[in-house]
C-alpha positions as CSV (number, residue, x, y, z in Angstrom):
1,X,138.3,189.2,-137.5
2,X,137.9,187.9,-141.2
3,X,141.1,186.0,-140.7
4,X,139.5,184.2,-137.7
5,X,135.9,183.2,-139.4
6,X,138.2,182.1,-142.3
7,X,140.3,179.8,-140.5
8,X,137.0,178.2,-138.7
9,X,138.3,179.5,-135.3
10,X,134.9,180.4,-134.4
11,X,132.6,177.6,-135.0
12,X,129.3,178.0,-134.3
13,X,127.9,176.1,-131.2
14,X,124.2,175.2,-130.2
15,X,122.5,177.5,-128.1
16,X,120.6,176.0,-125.1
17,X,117.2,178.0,-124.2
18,X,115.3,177.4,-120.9
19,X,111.8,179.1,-121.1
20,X,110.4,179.8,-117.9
21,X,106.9,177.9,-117.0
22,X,103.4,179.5,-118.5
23,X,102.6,182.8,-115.8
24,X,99.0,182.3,-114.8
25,X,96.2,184.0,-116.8
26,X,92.7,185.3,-116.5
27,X,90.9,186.8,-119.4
28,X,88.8,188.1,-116.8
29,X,92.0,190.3,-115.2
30,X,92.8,191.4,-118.6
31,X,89.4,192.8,-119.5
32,X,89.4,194.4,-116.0
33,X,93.0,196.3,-116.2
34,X,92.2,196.9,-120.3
35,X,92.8,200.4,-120.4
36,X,93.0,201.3,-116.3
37,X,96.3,202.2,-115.2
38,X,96.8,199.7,-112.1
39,X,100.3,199.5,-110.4
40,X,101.3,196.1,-110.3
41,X,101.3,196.0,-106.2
42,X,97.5,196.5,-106.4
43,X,97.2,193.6,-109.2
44,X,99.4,191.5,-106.9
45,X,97.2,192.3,-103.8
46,X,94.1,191.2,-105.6
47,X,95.7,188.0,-106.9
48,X,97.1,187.6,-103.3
49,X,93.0,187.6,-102.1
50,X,92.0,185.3,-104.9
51,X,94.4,182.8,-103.7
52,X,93.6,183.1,-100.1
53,X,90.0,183.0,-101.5
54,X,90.5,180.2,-102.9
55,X,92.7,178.1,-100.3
56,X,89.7,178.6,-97.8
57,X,87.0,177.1,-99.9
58,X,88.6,174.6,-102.0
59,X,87.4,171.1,-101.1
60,X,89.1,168.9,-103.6
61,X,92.2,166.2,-102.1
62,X,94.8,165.3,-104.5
63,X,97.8,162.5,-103.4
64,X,101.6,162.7,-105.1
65,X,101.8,160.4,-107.4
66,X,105.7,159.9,-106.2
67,X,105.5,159.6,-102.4
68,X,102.0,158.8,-101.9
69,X,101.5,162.1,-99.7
70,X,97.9,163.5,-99.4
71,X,97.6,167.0,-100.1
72,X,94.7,168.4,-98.0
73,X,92.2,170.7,-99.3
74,X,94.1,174.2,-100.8
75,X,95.5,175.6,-103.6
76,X,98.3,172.7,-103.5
77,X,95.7,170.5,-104.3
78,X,94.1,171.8,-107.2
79,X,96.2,171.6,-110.5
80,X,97.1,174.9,-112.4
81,X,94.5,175.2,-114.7
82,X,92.2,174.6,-111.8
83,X,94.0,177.5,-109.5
84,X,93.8,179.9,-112.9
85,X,89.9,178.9,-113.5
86,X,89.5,179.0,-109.7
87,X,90.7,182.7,-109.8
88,X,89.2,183.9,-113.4
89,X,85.6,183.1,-111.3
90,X,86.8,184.8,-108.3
91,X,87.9,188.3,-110.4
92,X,85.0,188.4,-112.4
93,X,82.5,188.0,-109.3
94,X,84.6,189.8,-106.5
């Protein structure tokens, strides 16, 4: 193995990371769960209402900026940070 580093046989090559995109957040959720043990499937379920919640009442339109398409009124048309402020309101009032 010395022999090897020492002749440069293993050159040291750049390392490619892909981080994933930001998971949604709610301080809201985390104050609620702080300290309750909650399986996840019950975390999920409640998210699962908030965004159905939310694709029901949402009145905003939004149009792709590629193809011209208008979204109608749901979750697809509201932009992340609107969909995780969207369900922060609906945790802490549900």
């Amino acid at each position: 193995m010395a022999d090897a580093l020492a002749s440069g046989a293993s050159a040291r090559k750049g390392v490619g990371v892909q981080v994933p995109p930001r998971a949604p957040r709610s301080a809201r959720m985390g104050r609620a769960l702080l300290g309750a043990a909650v399986e996840l499937s019950e975390v999920m379920a409640r998210y699962a209402m908030a965004l159905a919640h939310i694709d029901a009442t949402v009145e905003e339109t939004r149009t792709n900026q590629r193809t011209g398409r208008t979204f109608l009124p749901s979750v697809r048309s509201l932009t992340e940070p609107q969909v995780v402020e969207a369900v922060d309101a609906w945790w802490g009032g549900a």
